[in-house]
N, C-alpha and C positions, 0 to 999 in steps of 0.2 A: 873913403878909400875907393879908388877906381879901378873895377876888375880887369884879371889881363884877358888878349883876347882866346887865350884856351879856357879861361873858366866861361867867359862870357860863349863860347861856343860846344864848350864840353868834351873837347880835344883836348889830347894827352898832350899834344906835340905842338910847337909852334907853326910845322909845318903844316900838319891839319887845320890846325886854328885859320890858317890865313886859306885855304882851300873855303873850307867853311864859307871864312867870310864872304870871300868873293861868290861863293856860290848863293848866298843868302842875298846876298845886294840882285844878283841876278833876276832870281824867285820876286823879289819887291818891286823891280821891273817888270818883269812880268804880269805879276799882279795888278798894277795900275795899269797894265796894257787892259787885260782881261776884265777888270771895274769898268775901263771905260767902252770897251765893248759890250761889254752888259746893258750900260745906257746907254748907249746908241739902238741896242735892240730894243730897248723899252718905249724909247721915242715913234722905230718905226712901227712895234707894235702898235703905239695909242693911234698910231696916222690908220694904221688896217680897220680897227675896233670903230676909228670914225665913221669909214667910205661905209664900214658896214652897218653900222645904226642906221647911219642917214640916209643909205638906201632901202631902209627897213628887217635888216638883218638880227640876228642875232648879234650880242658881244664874244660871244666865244663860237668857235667853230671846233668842233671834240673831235670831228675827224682828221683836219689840219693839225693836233695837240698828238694825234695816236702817231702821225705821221712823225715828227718831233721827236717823240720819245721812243720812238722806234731807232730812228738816225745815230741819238745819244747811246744807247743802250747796244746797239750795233757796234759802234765804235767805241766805246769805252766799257762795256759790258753793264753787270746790273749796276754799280755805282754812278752809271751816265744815267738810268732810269732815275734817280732821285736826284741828280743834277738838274735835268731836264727838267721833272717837276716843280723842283724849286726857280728854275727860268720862267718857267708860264706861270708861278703866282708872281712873277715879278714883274712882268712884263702885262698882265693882266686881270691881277689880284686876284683875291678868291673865288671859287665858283659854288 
């Protein structure tokens, strides 16, 4: 049996139902927008982590991660602080 799109959206209304949906296709675009900016950031992270081993660096730099988590948290408040955090294990695994 193949639900209709109010139950599949949890709208009363047909009209909502199809609000819903378009705005869900939206969000899915979005989202693969935002996955694939995630790896592109993690690419150009691994490129930073290299110049700096192999100039004899460290892998992490914790004052460039303060600065980061500062940006996020500024602009999205504390839910950007744990966003952010989850960017830099992503982009540069555990520390």
């Amino acid at each position: 049996m193949t639900a209709t799109a109010a139950e599949r959206t949890g709208a009363r209304t047909t009209e909502a139902a199809d609000v819903i949906t378009g705005a869900r296709e939206r969000i899915d675009t979005l989202d693969d927008r935002i996955i694939g900016l995630i790896q592109e950031r993690m690419a150009v992270s691994a490129v930073i982590q290299q110049a700096r081993i192999r100039s004899g660096g460290r892998r992490v730099n914790l004052s460039r991660e303060m600065e980061v988590l500062g940006h996020y948290r500024d602009a999205l408040g504390k839910p950007g602080t744990a966003l952010a955090m989850t960017l830099l294990e992503l982009c540069r695994g555990k520390i």
